[in-house]
Backbone bond lengths (Angstrom), bond angles and torsions (degrees), N, CA, C in turn:
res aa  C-N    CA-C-N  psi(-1)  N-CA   C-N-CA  omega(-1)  CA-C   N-CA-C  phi
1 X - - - 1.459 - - 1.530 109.84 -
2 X 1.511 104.70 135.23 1.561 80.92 -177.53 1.954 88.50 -118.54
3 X 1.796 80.74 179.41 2.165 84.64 -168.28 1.652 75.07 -136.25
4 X 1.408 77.46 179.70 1.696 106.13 163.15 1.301 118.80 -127.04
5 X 1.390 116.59 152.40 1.662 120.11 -175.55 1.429 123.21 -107.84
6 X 1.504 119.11 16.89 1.238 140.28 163.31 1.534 127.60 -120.89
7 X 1.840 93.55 141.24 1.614 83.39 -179.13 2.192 108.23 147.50
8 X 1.235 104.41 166.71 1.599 82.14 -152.72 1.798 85.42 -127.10
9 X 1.189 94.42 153.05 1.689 83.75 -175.09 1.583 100.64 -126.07
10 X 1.127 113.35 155.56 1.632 124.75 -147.86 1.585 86.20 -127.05
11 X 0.899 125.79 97.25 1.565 111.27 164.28 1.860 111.45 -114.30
12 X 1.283 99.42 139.06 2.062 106.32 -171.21 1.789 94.14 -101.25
13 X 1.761 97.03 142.69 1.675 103.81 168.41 1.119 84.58 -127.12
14 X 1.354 128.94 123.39 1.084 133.36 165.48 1.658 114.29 62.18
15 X 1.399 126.93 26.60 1.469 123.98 -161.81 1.624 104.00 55.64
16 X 1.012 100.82 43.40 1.936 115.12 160.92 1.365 96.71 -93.80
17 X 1.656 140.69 -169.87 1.242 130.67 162.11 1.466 90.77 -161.33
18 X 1.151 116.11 116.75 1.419 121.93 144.98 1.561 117.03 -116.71
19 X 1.221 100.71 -176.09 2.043 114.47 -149.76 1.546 83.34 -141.29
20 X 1.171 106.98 174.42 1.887 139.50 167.01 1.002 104.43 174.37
21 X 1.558 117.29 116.64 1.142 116.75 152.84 1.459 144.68 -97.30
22 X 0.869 109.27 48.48 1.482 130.72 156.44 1.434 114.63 -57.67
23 X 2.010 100.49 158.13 1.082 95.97 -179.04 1.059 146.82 -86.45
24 X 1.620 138.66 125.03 1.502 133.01 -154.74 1.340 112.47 -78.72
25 X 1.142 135.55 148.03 1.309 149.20 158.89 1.799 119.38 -86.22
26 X 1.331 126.48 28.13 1.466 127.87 -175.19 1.324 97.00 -64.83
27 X 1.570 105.52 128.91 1.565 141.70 119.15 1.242 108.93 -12.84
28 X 1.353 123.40 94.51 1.100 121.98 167.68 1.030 142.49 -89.60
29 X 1.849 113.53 -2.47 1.588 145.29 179.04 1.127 113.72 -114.93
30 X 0.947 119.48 18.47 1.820 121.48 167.85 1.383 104.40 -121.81
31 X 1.615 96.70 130.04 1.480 133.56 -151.68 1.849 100.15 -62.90
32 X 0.694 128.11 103.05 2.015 128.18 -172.27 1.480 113.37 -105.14
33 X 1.382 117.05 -22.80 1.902 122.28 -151.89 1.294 76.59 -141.67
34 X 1.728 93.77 151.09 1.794 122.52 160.60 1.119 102.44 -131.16
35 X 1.731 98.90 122.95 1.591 109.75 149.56 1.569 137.87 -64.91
36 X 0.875 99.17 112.57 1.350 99.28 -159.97 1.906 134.30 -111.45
37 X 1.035 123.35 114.03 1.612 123.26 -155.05 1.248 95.71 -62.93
38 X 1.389 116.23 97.89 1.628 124.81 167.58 1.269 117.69 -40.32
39 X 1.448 136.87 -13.99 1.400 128.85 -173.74 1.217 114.26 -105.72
40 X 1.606 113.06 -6.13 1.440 107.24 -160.43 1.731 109.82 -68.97
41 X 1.560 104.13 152.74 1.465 104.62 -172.04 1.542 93.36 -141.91
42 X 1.443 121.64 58.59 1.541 109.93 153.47 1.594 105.66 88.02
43 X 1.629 118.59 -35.39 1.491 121.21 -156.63 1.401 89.63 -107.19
44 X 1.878 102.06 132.44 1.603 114.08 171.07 1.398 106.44 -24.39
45 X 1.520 108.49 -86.40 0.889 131.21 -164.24 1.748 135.37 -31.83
46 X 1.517 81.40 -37.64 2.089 90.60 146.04 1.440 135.22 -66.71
47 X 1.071 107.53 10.64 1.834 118.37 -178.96 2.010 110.00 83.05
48 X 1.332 91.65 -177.95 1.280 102.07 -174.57 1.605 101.23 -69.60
49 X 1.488 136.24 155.35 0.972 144.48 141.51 1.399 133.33 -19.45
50 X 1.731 93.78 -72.89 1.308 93.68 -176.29 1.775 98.43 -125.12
51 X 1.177 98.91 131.74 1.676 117.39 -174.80 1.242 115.77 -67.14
52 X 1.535 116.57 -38.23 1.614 117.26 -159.76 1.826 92.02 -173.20
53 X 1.928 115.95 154.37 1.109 136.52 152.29 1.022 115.08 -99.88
54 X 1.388 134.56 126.81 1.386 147.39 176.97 1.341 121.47 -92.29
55 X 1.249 136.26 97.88 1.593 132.01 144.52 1.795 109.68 -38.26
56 X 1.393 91.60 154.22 2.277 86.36 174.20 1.115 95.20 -77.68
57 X 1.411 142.19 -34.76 1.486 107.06 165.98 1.495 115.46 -73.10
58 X 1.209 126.26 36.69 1.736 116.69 164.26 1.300 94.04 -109.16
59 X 1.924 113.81 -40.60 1.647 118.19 -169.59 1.383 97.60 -65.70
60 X 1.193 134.11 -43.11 1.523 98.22 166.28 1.083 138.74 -117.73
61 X 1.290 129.91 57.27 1.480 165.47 169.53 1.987 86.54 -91.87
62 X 1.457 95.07 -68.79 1.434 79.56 -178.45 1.814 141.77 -67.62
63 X 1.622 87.21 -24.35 1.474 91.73 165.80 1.888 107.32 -62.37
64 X 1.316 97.44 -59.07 1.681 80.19 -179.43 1.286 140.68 -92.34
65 X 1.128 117.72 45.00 1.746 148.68 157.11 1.295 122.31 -109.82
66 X 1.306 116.50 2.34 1.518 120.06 -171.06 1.755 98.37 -83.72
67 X 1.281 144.48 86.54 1.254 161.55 143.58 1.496 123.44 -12.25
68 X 1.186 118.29 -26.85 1.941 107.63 -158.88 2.307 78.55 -162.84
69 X 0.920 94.48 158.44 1.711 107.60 175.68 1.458 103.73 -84.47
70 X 1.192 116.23 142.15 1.559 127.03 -166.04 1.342 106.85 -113.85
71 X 1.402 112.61 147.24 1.583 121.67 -166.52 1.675 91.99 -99.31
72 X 1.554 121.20 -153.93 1.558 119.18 177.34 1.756 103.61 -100.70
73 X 1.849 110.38 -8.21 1.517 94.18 -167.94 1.582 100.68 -87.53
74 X 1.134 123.97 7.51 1.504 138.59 -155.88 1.934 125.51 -121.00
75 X 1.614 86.32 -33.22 1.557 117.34 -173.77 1.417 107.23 -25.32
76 X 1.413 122.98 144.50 1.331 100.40 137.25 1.603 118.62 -114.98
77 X 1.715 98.04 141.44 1.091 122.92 175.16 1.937 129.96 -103.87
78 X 1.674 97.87 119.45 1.140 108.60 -174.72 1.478 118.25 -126.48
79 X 1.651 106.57 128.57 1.769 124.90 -178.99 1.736 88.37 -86.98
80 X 1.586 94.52 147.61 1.690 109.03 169.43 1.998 92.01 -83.27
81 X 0.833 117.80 146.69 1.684 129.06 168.49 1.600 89.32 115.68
82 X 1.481 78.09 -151.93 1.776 108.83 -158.63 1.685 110.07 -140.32
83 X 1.383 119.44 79.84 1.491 137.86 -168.07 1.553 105.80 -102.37
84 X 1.426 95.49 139.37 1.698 107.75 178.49 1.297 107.32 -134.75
85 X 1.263 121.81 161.89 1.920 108.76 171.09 1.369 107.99 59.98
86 X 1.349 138.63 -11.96 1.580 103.50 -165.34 1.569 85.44 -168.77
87 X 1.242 112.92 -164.92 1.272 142.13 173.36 1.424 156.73 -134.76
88 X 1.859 77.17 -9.89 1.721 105.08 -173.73 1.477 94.57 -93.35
89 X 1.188 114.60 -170.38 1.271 124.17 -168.82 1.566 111.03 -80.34
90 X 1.341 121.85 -30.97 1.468 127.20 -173.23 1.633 97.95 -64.26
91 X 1.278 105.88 -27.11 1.699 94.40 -170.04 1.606 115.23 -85.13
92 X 1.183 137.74 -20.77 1.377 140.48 133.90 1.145 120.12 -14.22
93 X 1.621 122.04 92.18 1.833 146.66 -168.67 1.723 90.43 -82.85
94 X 1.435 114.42 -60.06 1.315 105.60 171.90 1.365 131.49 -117.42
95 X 1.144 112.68 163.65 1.795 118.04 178.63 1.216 111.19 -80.58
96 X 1.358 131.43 -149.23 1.843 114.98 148.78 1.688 73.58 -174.45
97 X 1.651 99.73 174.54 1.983 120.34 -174.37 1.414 91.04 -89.99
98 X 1.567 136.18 55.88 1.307 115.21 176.49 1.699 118.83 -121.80
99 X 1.093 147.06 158.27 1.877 109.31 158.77 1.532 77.40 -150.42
100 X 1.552 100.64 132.65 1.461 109.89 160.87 1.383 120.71 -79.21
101 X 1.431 114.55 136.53 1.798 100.58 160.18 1.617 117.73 -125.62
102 X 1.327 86.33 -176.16 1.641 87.62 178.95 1.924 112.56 -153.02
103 X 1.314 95.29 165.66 1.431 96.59 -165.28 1.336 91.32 -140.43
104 X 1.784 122.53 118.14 1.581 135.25 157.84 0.923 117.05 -77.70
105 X 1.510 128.11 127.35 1.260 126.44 176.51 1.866 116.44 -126.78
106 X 0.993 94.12 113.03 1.518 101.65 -164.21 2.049 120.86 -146.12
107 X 0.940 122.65 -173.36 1.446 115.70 -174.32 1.926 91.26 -76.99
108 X 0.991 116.55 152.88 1.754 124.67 -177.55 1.678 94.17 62.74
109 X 0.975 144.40 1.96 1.297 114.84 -155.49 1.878 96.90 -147.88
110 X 1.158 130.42 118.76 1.397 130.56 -176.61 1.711 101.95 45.66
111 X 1.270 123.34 23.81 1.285 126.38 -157.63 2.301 111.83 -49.77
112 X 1.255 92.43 -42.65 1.379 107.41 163.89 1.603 124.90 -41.35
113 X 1.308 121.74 -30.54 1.289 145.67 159.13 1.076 116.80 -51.07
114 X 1.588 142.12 -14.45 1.403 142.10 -163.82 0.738 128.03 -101.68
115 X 1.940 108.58 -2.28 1.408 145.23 172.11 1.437 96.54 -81.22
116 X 1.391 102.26 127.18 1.696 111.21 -179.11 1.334 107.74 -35.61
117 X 2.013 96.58 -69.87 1.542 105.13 -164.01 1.264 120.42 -42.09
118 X 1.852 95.12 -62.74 1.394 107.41 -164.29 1.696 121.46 -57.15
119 X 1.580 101.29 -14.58 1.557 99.08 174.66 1.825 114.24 -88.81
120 X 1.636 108.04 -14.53 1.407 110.94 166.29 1.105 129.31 -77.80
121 X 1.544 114.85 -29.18 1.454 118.82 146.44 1.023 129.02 -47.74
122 X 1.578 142.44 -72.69 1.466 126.39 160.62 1.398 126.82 -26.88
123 X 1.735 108.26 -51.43 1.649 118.12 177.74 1.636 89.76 -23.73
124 X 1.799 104.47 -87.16 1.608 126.95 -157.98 1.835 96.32 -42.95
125 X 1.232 119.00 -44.33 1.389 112.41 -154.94 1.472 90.53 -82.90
126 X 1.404 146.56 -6.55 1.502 141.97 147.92 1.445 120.94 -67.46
127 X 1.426 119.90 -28.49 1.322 131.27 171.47 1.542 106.78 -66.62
128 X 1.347 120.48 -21.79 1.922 111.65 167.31 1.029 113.51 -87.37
129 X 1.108 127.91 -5.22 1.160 129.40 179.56 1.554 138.35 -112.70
130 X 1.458 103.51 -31.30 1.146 117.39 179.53 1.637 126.61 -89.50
131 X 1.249 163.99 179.62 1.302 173.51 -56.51 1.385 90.53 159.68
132 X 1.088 106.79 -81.12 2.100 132.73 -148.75 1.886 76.98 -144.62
133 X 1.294 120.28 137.20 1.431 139.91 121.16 1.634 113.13 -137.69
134 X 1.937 85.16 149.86 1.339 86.57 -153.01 1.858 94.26 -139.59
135 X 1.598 141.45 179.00 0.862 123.58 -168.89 1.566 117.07 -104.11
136 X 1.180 144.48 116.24 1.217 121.91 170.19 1.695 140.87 -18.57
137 X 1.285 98.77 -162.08 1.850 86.37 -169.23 2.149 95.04 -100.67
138 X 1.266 83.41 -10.26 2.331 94.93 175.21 1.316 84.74 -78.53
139 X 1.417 146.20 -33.02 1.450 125.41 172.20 2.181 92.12 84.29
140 X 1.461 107.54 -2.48 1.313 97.08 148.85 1.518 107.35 -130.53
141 X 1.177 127.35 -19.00 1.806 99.05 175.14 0.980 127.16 -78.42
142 X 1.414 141.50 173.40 1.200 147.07 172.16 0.900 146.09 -104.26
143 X 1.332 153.85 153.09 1.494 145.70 -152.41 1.829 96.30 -162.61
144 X 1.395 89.99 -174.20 1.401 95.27 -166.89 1.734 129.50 161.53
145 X 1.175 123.86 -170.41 1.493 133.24 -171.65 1.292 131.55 -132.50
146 X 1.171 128.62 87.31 1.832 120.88 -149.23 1.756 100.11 -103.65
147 X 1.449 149.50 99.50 1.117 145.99 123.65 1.595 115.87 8.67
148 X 1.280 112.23 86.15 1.651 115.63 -156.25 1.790 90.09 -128.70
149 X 1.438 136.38 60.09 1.060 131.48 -161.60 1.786 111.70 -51.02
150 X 1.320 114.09 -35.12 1.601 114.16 -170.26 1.275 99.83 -69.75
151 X 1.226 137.65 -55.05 1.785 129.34 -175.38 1.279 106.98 -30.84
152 X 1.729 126.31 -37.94 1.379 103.42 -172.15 1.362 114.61 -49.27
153 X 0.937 121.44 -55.68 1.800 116.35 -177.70 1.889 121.35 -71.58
154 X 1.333 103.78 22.52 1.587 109.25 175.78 1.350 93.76 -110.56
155 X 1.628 126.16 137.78 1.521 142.45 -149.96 1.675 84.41 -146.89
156 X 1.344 99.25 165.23 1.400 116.37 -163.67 1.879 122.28 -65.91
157 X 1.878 82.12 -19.30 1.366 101.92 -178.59 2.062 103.63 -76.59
158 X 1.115 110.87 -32.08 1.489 109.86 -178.71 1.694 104.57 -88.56
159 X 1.245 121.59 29.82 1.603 123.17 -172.02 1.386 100.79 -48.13
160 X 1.444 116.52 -58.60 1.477 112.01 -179.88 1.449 132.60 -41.85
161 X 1.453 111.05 -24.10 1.427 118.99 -173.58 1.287 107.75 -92.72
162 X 1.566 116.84 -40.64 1.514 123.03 171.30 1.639 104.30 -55.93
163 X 1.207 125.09 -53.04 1.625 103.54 174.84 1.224 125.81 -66.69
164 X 1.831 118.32 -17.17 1.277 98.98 163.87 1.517 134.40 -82.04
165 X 1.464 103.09 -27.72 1.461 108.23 147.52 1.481 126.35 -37.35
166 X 1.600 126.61 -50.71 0.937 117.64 173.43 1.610 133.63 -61.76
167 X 0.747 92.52 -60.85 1.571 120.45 153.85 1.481 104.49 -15.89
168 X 1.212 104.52 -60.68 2.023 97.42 -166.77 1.581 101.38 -112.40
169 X 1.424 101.99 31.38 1.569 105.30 163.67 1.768 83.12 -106.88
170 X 0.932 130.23 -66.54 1.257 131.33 -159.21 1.776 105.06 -51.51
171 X 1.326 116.34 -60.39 1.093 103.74 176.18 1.667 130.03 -63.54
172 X 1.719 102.54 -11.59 1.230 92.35 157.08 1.346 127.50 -83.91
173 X 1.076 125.66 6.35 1.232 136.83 162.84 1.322 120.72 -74.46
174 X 1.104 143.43 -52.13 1.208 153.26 110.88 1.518 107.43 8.28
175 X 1.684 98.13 -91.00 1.985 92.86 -165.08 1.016 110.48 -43.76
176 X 2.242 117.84 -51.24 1.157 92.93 -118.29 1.786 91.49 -119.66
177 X 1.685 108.22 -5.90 1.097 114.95 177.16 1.528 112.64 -111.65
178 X 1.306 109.55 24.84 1.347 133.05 176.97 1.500 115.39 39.75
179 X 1.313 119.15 27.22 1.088 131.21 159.14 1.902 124.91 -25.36
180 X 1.370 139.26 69.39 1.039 123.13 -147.49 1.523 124.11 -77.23
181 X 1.106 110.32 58.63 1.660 117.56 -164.60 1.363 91.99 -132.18
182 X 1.929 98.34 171.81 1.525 101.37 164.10 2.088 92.77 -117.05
183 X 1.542 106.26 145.52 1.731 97.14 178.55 1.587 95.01 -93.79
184 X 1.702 75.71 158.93 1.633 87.43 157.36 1.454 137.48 -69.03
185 X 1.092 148.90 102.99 1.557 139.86 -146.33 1.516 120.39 -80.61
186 X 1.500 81.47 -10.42 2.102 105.45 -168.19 1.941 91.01 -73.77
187 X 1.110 109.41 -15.09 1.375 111.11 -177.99 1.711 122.13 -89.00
188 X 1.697 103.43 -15.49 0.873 86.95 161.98 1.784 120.51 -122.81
189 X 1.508 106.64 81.32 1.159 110.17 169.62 1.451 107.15 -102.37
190 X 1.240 118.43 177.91 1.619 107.74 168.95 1.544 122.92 -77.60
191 X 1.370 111.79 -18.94 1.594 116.16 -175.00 1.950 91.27 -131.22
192 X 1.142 109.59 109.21 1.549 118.94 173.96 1.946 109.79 -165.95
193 X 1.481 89.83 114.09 1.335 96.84 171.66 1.535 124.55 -33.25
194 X 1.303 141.01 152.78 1.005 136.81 117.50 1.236 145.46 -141.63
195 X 1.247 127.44 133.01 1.793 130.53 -114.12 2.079 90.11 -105.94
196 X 1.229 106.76 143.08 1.445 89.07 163.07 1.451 120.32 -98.37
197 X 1.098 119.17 -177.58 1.596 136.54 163.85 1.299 127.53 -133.36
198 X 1.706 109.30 158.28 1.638 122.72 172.58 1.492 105.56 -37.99
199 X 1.405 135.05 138.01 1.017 128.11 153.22 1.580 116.92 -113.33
200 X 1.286 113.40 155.50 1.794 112.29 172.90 1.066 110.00 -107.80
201 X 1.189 136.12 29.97 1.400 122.61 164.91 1.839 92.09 -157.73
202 X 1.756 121.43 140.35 0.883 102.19 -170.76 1.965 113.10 -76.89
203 X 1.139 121.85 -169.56 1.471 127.96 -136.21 1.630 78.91 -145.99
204 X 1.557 108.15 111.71 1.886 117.96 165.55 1.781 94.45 -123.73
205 X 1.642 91.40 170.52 1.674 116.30 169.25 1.022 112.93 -49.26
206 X 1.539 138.63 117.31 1.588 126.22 -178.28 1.471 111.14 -82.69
């Protein structure tokens, strides 16, 4: 089995948030993410649900094999857990310690980001922190993998609590690790796609 020895762990008491960064020992072959056929709608005939389970070394096997830039009829789309039969959230057998996020950067929107530096600074200052960050499909926002050990035991039925957990992980990221972005929040629900992209430079364990 192999692990990795980097990486920051987020644990919530009560939507409290503390960090350590010390070094992690993650499992890197146990299956965490489902790929998942973004179109499926219930009918055979649209294919299986879910295509493939991902270990983080599969999640980024696939980030860095992705060849040509992908449109949305093509995407690939990946749930954090372990889904069979379905796609919605009820079908998720397991949870896992993970929460992806992401950061848009666009005119109205993280607009400050469009500055080379200042968006390479965050990049690096996500690389201490994060699992896997990786670049969006703008080839400047960001995305990524946060070591969130308590979610494992939040199930589809506690959705509400998993977004508030998320929620004040992110903004502690922000306040308190001065993270200079605003996140996307849609990321931290318990069941929310997130699609990969082409990258230009390859993508390792931070």
């Amino acid at each position: 089995m192999s692990d990795s020895n980097k990486g920051v762990q987020i644990t919530d008491y009560k939507v409290g948030i503390t960090h350590q960064n010390d070094n992690l020992r993650l499992v890197l072959d146990t299956p965490y993410f489902s790929e998942i056929n973004n179109y499926y709608c219930n009918i055979k005939k649209e294919g299986e649900p879910v295509k493939q389970h991902l270990t983080l070394n599969g999640l980024l096997e696939r980030l860095n094999t992705i060849k040509h830039k992908l449109s949305k009829n093509n995407s690939i789309s990946i749930l954090k857990g372990l889904y069979q039969d379905g796609t919605s959230g009820v079908f998720c057998y397991e949870s896992v310690p993970f929460l992806f996020f992401d950061i848009d950067i666009k005119k109205g929107e993280n607009e400050h980001l469009l500055d080379s530096y200042a968006n390479s600074k965050v990049f690096t200052k996500l690389l201490d922190i994060g699992v896997l960050v990786w670049r969006s499909d703008s080839g400047k926002g960001m995305a990524g993998v946060l070591y969130t050990p308590h979610l494992k035991d939040i199930k589809n039925i506690d959705r509400t609590k998993h977004l508030a957990i998320g929620n004040a992980i992110t903004d502690y990221l922000t306040k308190t690790l001065k993270v200079n972005a605003k996140f996307d929040k849609a990321q931290n629900k318990f069941r929310q796609v997130r699609y990969l992209a082409l990258q230009q430079e390859k993508i390792n364990f931070t």
